[in-house]
Each structure stands twice: as C-alpha cells, then as structure tokens.
N, C-alpha and C positions, 0 to 999 in steps of 0.2 A: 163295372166289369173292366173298363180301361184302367182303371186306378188297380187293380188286382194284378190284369197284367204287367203294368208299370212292377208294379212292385216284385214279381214273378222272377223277371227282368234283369232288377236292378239283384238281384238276391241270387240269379244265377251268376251275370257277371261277377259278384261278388267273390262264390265261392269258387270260378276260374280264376280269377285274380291272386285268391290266396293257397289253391293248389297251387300255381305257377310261382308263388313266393315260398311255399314248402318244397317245389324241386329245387328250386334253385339254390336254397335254404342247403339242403339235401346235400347236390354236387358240392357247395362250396365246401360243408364240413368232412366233404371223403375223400376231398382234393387236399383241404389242410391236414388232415389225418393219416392221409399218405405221405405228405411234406414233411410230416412231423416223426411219423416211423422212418422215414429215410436219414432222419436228421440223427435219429437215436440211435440206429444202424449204426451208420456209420463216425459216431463220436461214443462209440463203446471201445473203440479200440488204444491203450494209453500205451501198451509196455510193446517194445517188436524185439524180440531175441532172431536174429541174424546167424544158423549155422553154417558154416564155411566162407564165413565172407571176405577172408585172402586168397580166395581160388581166384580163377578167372574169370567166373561167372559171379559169384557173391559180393566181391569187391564194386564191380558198379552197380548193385543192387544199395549196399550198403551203404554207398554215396548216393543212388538217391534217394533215399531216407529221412539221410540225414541234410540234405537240401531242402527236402521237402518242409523239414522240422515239425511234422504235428502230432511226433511220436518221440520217444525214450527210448533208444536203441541199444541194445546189448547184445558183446560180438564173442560169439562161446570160439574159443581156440583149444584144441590139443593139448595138454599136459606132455612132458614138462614145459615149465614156462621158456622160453627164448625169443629174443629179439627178432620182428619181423617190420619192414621196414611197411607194407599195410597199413597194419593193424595200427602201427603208430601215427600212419596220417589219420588212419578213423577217429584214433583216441583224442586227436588233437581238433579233431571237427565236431566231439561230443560226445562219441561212444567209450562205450562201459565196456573193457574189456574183461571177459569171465574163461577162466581156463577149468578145462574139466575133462574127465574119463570118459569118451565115449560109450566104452562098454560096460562103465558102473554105475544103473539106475540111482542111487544115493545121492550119487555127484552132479548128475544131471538134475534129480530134484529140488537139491538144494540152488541149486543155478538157475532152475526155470520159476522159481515162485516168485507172484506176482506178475506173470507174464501172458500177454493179449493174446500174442499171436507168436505163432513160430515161421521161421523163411529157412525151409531148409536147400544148402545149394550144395550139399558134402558133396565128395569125389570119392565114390566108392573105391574106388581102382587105388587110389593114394593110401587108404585107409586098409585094404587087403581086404575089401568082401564086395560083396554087390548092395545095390539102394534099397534092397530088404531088410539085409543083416545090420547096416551100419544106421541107417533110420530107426527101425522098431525099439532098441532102445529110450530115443529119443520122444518118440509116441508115445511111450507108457511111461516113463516120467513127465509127456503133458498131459495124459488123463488124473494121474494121480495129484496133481497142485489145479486143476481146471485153468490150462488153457484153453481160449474160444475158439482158436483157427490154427489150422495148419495150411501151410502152403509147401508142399513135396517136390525133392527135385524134379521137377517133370521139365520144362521151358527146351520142348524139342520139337517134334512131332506128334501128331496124334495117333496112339500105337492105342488098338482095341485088343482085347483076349484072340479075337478073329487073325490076326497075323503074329504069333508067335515067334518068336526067336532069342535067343538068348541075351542077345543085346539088349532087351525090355521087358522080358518075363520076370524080374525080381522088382521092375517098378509096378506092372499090372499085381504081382500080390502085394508090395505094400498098399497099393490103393485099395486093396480087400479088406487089409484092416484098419486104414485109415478111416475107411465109409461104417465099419460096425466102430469104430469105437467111442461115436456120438460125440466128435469132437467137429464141426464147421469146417471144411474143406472148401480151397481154389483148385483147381487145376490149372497152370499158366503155360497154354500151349502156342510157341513161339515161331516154329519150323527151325532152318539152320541159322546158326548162329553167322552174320555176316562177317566177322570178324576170323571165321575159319570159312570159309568157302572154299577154298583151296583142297581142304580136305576130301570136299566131294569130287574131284576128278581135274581141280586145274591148275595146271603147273606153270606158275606163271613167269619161273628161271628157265625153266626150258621151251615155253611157249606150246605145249602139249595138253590134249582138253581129251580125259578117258569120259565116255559115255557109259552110265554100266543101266540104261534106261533108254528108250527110245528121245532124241534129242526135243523134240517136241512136248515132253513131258513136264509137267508146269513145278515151280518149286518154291514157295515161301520162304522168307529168312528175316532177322531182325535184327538190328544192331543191340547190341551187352547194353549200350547206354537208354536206348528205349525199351531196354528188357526191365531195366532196375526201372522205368520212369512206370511203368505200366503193372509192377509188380505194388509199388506203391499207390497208383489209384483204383486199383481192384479194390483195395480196403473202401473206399468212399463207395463202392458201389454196391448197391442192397442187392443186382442180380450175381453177383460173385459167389454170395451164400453155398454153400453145395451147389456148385457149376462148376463149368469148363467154360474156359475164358482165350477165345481162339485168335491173336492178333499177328499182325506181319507190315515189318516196312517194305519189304518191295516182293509182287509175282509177278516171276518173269518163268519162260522156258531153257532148258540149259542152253538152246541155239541162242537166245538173245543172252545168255551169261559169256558164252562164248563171242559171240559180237561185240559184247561191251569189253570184253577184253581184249578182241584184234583193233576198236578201234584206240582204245590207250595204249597198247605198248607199238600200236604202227605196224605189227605184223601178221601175216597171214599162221596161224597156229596147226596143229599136226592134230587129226582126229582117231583118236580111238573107241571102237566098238565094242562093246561087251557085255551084252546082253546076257548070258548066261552061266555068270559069276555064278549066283545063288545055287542053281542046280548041279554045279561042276563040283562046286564044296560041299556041297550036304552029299551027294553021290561020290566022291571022290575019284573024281573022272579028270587025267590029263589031259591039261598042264593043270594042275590043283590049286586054286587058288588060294592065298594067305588068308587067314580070320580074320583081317582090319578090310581086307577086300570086300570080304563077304559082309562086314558092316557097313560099310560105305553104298555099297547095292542094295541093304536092306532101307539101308535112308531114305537114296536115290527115289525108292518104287513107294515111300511111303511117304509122301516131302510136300502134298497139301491136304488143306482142310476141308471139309465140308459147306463152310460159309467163317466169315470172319466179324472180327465184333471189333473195329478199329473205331469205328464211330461209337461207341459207349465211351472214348475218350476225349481227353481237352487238345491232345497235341498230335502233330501230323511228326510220323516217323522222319528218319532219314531214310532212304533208298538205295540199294547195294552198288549202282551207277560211284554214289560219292564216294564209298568206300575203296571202288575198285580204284578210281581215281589214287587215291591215298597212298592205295598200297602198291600197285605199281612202280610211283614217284620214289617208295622205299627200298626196290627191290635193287 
C-alpha cells in the first residue's frame, strides 16, 4: 500500500510538473508570437510617398523620415515643374521627387505604384477645394496600385460628426471613405500646432490675449518637429492599425498660455472676452464676426482630447513654454 501511494504521488507530482511546463511552454510561444507579428507589422512598410511636403506642415514631417531613414521617401509636388527651395533640401537628404496632376487619377497612379504608405499634409485652401475634394483623388489612385496605409490630413483636433462646422465637415467625410475603402488608416491627432499659437487669440506685438472660451479651458498643442517625429513612429506601432493616435507636447489652460507670456515679454497683457463669437456668426447678430473668428472659436472650444497616447512613444515632446520663449526673442 505505501509503495502504491509512493508511486500515486510521485505520478501526480509528475503530471503538475509537466502541466506547469506546458503553461509556461504556452505563454512563452504567444509572447514570441506576439513579438514576432509586431515585428512583421511593423517592417511591412518600405515605400512612404509624402503629399505636401513643402507646406508648413509636411516639410518637418518629411525631414523626419528621412532622419529616421528606414523608409524610401517620395515627395509628390504640383505640376508644372518649378524650383522650390524645400523640396531641394529633401532631394539632397534622399528624397525622390514626383511631380503630378492632382486631379488626374492616371498621374497619380502611375506615381503611387509601389508605394507602402501614403502621408498626406495637402493645403486644401492653396489647392482651391477642401480635404475632401483635393484627397479622394489621391485615395483611389491608392486603392487601385494597393497601398497599405493612408495617413489624412488630420494632425489638429479631435473633431467627431457630433460638432460640425465647416472648418472639418470635408475631413469627417473623407474619413467615410477612407474607413470603406479597405485601405489601413492612422488618424494623427495633434491639438494646435505650437508653432502658430498666436493664431488662437495671442497677439504678442501688441501684447493682447482674446479669450473666445472660458480662460480656464484646457488646450493641447505640439510642435511641427514632433509632429513629423510621431508621424513616423506610428508606422512602428501595431496599435496605429485603424486608430486614432492622440498626442501633445504641452496642456496647459489659456490663463497659463497667457502667464507664460506676461512672464517673457515682462508685461502685464490686455484681456479680451468673447465667448459668443460662434452664436453671433451663425445668427448674424451685431457686431458680426469675421469667418477666421468664428474658426478660431471653433478651435478654442474643441482644443482637447479625451486621453493621450504620449507614452506609446520613445521621445518626450518639447513644451510650448520653449517655444514661447523663441518666439518672443523674435518678435
């Protein structure tokens, strides 16, 4: 009987031993297997066609790219061909410059084959339509060569169908048919761009700060240079797949925007109030305010995110503090 036990025993231990060596067994091959679709992920992507990248927005996207170096970058320009002093530093750093018709699918097709990914940064407004008209184009000449990914002018705010306005209703329908046309989408949502802050109400010639939001109202922004750095490691990242990818170098409230600027320029600044821009324009109720007013308001009230994904990155931003700094000393 004692020998049966023994043996009972040693025959259980046994088979906990070698279950514990089949979980372990287990985890390690769905740890490596996850390792290893991350790794295929993100080294599917060779070719990055870059449109707009002489704006002001594409240009530091396009240098970091091309810093980054673990792509092939090709930089589509406008027809007809002419000297841009850009595109020649890109050329000179590696990039493939492609001139083409934006509004002739042909020309775009023949331009985009062979190509991973698309970055588009076009300037609707320069172009004479909105980021509907002057995109879809460009969409269905990537459907038809199989590009894997589009990345849409978006690098703003986070605008849903829920807050319409004209200023974003032709990028909420491109992304309608961005998402049916079974091509991999980012959305690269930035807040304001640091490099224009000014735009949103602060006059730093005059030392005048308009409010067109309650001053406590919180406001995201990112500098161009970690816009192009964050544009580029979305590609590395297997959750960017059809996402929204929400980051920011600095939140602060406009009272602290306004701080940070009485204490660089040394002066006490002149505040204005104006809270109901939006309703005085769409009602046209005097004093009426200008269209650029009423986008600057639209901003204002739409200017953070719901959570941020800064940490899915390598690098810590710069903060609008230094910027302010900068620009100031320029002013």
């Amino acid at each position: 009987m004692l020998t049966l036990c023994n043996k009972v025993q040693v025959s259980t231990k046994w088979n906990l031993r070698s279950q514990r060596q089949r979980n372990i067994s287990n985890i390690s091959n769905y740890i490596i297997n996850i390792h290893l679709s991350s790794i295929i992920m993100t080294t599917t992507f060779k070719t990055v066609v870059i449109a707009g990248a002489t704006g002001n927005l594409g240009y530091p996207i396009a240098e970091a790219f091309l810093n980054d170096g673990s792509y092939k970058i090709k930089i589509l320009r406008q027809k007809p061909e002419r000297k841009n002093e850009k595109s020649e530093l890109l050329a000179s750093k590696g990039a493939e410059i492609v001139y083409v018709n934006y509004t002739q699918k042909d020309d775009l097709v023949k331009a985009l084959k062979g190509t991973d990914v698309i970055v588009s940064t076009l300037n609707a407004q320069e172009m004479g339509g909105n980021l509907y008209s002057v995109q879809l184009p460009l969409l269905e000449a990537a459907k038809e060569v199989g590009v894997k990914r589009f990345i849409p002018s978006e690098f703003g705010g986070e605008y849903t169908p829920g807050n319409s306005h004209p200023f974003i209703d032709s990028k909420l329908q491109f992304r309608e048919e961005l998402e049916k046309s079974g091509i991999e989408y980012t959305y690269i949502f930035t807040g304001m761009f640091q490099e224009f802050i000014e735009f949103l109400g602060f006059d730093v010639k005059n030392k005048i700060a308009a409010f067109y939001v309650d001053g406590n109202s919180k406001v995201h922004s990112t500098s161009l240079v970690d816009i192009g750095k964050y544009t580029v490691e979305s590609l590395k990242l297997p959750e960017a797949r059809n996402a929204i990818i929400r980051v920011a170098g600095s939140t602060e409230t406009f009272k602290e925007i306004l701080q940070k600027f009485e204490e660089v320029t040394g002066s006490k600044w002149k505040v204005i109030e104006d809270r109901e821009v939006q309703h005085r324009f769409r009602n046209k109720i005097e004093p009426i305010p200008s269209a650029m007013d009423d986008v600057k308001a639209f901003i204002c009230e739409n200017s953070t995110f719901s959570k941020l994904d800064n940490d899915k990155f390598s690098f810590t931003p710069s903060p609008l503090a230094e910027y302010i700094n900068t620009m100031v000393k320029n002013v």
